[in-house]
N, C-alpha and C positions, 0 to 999 in steps of 0.2 A: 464496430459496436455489436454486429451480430454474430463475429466470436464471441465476442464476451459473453452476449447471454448463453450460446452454447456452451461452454465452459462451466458456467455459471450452474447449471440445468445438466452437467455430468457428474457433479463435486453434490457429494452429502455424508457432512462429516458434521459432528459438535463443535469443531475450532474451525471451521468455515461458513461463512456469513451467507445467510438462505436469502435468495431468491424471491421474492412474496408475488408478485406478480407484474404484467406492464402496464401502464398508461398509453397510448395516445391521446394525443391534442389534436383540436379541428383546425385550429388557426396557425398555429405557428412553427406546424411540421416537427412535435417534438415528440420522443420518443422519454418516458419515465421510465426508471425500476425502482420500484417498490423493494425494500428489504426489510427485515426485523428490526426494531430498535436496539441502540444500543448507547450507555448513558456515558460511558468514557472511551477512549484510544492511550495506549499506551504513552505513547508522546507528551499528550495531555498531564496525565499522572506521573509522571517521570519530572515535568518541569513546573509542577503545582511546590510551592513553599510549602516545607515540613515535611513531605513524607518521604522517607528512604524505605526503599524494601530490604526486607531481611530475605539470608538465603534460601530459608521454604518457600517467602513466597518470587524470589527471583526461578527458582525453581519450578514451582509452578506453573507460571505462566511458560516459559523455555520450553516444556513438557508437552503444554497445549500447541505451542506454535511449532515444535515439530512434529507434534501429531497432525497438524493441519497439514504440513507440508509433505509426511508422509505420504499424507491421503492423494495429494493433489501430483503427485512426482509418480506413484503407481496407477492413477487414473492418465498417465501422459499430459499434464500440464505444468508446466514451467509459469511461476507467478510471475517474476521479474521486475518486482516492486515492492519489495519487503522492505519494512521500516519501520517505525510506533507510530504513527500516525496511520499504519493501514492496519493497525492490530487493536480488534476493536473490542470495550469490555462491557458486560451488566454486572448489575447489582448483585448478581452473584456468585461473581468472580469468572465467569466463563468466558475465554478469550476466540477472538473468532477472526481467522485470515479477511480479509476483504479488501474492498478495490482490485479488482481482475482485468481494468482496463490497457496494461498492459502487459497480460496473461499470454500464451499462446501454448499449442498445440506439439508435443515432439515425440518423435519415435526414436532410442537409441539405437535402433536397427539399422532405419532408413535417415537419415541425418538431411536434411536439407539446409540449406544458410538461413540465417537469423540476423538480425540487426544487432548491433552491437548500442545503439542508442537507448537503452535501456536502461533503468534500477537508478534510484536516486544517489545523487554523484556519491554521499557518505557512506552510503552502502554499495558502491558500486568495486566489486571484482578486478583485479589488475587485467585479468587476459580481456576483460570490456573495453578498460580504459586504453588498453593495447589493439583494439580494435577488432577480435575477435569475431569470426560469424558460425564458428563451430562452436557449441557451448552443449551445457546440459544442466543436470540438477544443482552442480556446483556452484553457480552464480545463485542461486537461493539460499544456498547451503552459507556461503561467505556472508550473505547480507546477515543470516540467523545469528552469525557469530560475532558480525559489529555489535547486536541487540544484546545478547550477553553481557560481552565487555561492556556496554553503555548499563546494563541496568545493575553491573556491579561497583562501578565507577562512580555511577551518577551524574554522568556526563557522556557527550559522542566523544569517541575516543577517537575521530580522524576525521575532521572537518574542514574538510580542504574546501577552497573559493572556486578553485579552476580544475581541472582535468590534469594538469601538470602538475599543481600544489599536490592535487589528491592521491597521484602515483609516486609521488616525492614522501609524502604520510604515511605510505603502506611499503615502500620500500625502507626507509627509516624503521620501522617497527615488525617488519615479517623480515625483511632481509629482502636483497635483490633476487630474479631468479637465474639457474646456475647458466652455466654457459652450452648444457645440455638440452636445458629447459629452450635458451632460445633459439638453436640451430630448429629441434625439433616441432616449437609451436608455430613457427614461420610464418606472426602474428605480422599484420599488416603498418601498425606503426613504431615496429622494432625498432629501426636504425634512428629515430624521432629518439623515442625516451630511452634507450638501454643509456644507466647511467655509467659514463667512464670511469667510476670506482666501485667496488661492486661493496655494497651495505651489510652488516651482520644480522641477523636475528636476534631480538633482545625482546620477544612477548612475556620472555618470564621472569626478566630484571624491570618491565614497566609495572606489569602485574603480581609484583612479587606480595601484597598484601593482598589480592583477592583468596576465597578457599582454595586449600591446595587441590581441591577434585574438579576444580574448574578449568586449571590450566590446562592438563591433554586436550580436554576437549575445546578449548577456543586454540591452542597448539592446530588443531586436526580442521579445526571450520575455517581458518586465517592461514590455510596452506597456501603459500604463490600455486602451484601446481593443482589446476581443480579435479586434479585425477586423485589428490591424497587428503580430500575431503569427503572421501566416503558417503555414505547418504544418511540419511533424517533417521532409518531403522537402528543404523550403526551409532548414531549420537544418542537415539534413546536407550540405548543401552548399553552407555560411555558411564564409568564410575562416578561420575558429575550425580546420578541419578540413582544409583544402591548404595552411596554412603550416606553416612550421618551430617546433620540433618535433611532427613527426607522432605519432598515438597510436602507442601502442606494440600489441603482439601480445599476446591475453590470457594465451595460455599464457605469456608472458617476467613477467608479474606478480609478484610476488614472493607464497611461499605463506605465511599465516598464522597465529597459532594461532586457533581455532574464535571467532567473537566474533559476536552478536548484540546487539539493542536490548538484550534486558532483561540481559546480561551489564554491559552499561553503568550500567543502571539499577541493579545489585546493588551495582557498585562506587560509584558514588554513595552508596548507602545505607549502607554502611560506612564510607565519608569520613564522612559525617553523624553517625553514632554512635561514631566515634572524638573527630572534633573537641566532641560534648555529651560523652565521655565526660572529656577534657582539661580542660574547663570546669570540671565537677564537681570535679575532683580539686586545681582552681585551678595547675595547672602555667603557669598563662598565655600556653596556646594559643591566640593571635589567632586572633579571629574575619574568616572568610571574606568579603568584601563582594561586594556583589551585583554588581558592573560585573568584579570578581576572578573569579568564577563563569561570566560570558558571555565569555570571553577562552577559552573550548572548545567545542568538539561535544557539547552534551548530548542527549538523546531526545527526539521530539520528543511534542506531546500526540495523544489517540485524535482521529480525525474526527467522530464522534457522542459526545463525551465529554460535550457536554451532555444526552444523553439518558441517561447513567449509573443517573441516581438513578431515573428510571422503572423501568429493563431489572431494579437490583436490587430494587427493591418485587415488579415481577411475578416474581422466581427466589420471594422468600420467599413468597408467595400460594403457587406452584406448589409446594415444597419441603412448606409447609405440609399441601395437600391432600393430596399423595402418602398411599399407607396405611400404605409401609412404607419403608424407606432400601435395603432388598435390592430390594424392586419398581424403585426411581428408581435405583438402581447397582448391576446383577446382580455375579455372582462372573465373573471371568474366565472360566470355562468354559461362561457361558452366555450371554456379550457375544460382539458382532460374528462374529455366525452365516453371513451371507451374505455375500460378496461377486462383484462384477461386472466384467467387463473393460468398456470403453468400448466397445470394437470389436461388442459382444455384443449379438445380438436379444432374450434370454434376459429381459430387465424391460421389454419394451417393448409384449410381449402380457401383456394381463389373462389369459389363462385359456389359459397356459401354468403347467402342474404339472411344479417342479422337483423334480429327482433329489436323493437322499441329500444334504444339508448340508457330508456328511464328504466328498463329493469334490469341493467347491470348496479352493482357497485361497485367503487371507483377501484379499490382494491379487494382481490380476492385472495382469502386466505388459500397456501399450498397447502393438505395434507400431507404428512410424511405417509413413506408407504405406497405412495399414489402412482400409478403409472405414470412415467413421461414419456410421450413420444419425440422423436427429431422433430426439431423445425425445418422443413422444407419448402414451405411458400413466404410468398409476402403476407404483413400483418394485413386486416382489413383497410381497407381507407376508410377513413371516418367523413372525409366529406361528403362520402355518398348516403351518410345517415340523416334521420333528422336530429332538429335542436332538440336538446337534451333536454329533459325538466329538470329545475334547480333544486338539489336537493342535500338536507341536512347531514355529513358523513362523519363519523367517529375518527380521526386523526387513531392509523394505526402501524405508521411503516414510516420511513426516512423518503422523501421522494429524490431523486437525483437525476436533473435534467441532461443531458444533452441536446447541442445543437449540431445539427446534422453538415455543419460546414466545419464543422472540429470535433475532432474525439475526445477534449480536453471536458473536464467535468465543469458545468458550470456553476 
């Protein structure tokens, strides 16, 4: 978690999601970030009835999100969680990278190993799913070009269930890789998946109706070889982006009503229990078939979703041990005691004694412009403040907990 706010607090760009400032809590050992609002995610608007984007504004947004990742690949960080649900919009069309939780740090100089457990299985990379610990800006680069193909389609174009399904879906549609490719990448679960036939490349016989100036470049971001997907400078200035029609201007977007992933996922979940509910009643409401189902934008799956069932065993240990339910979830009036501006010296010295509680508020605005320094100490402990006085605060940021016995968002 406290890469993340490092990272977080390196990156300032317009298509990367600001920072506002953190909370501490007295009681429940919880650690907030504060960010800007933001009234859609791409995911959301993708699987909302009725709207299809047109090429300006597929374009568009495509433009912003490699500008974001420009930014964040020459600042040295690797997102490694690209997808429409971490691409987040306002009301005036301005697209903004976010969720950095499993962001990290890289030098193409000095290369250290990486996990390969990363990027949500539908956007995840062949040399991931092959196991890879040497990587770079290409596993970004590959998720950008699922995003593409999904927002000209209108659909994920490779929604595999398993790890195997998924490398099964990217070799059917990129092609296997050569037999050069795998002497040389001497990926760790080679002799596991290398298929005994080797697969052809057809991205331009699946995609033969999208614009013809899209193909090179989802050709160039959907390379098996992450060495022949170039980077984010080179895609913004792939012919996708100087031919006709040009993106369009985000504020000319059209404004929408408020729609996120999990808005999507609600409405799904209501289709579902209307149509069991039809069943039951024998109205002989056809049933939904599954190829009838992938003919839309659905949500896509968590990046660590196979680590679920761990994360929920340790909440129930931890919930378990707790003493008391008011200890593990104070009352409002004696949650989220302190908070910090970014810009602020004030958490960064250990044996600095803050003032009165009551004259913080909860979030503080970051200036742009503002000096930041490294974080190098621990934040304040708040138990050694007093109780807070309760007081009246303007709702002006997204809060997003974490609990300190998982890095998963809760």
């Amino acid at each position: 978690m406290a890469r993340e706010i490092l990272i977080l607090r390196r990156l300032d760009h317009p298509n990367v999601v600001k920072l506002e400032g953190l909370v501490t809590s007295r009681m429940s050992c919880s650690l907030y970030l504060v960010f800007e609002y933001m009234e859609h995610d791409l995911a959301g608007l993708a699987a909302s009835p009725g709207i299809k984007f047109t090429e300006p504004q597929v374009k568009c947004y495509m433009h912003q999100l490699l500008s974001g990742l420009e930014h964040c690949h020459n600042r040295g960080v690797l997102h490694r969680d690209i997808k429409g649900s971490n691409l987040l919009l306002d009301n005036s069309g301005m697209l903004k990278i976010a969720d950095f939780g499993l962001a990290s740090f890289f030098d193409p100089n000095h290369k250290q190993p990486m996990t390969s457990r990363v990027v949500t299985l539908w956007y995840r990379p062949p040399e991931l799913l092959l196991g890879a610990t040497d990587y770079g800006v290409g596993v970004d680069l590959w998720s950008a070009g699922c995003i593409l193909a999904e927002l000209l389609a209108g659909k994920p174009i490779m929604p595999g269930r398993t790890e195997v399904e998924q490398l099964h879906k990217i070799f059917k549609l990129c092609g296997s890789p050569s037999e050069d490719y795998w002497k040389k990448s001497k990926l760790p679960h080679a002799t596991i998946f290398k298929p005994q036939q080797p697969y052809k490349r057809c991205i331009a016989e699946t995609f033969k109706d999208f614009p013809p100036s899209s193909l090179p470049l989802i050709e160039t971001l959907l390379a098996i070889d992450p060495a022949e997907r170039q980077t984010a400078t080179a895609a913004l200035n792939s012919e996708f982006f100087t031919t006709p029609p040009y993106a369009c201007e985000p504020s000319s977007l059209p404004q929408y009503p408020p729609s996120k992933e999990m808005d999507a996922k609600l409405r799904d979940e209501e289709a579902r229990r209307l149509r069991a509910a039809g069943r039951g009643n024998g109205d002989g409401t056809k049933k939904t078939r599954t190829r009838d189902r992938a003919a839309r934008a659905v949500p896509a799956p968590e990046a660590n979703a196979e680590l679920q069932a761990n994360i929920d065993r340790r909440r129930l240990i931890t919930h378990a041990n707790a003493k008391s339910k008011s200890e593990k979830f104070p009352p409002p009036h004696q949650d989220g005691a302190l908070g910090y501006p970014l810009g602020s010296s004030h958490h960064m010295d250990p044996a600095f004694d803050p003032p009165d509680p009551s004259s913080f508020s909860t979030v503080f605005p970051y200036q742009k412009g503002q000096g930041v320094a490294t974080w190098s100490g621990p934040l304040i402990d708040p138990s050694a403040v007093g109780k807070p006085k309760r007081k009246k605060q303007q709702n002006t940021g997204i809060l997003r907990s974490k609990d300190k016995s998982s890095s998963r968002v809760r």
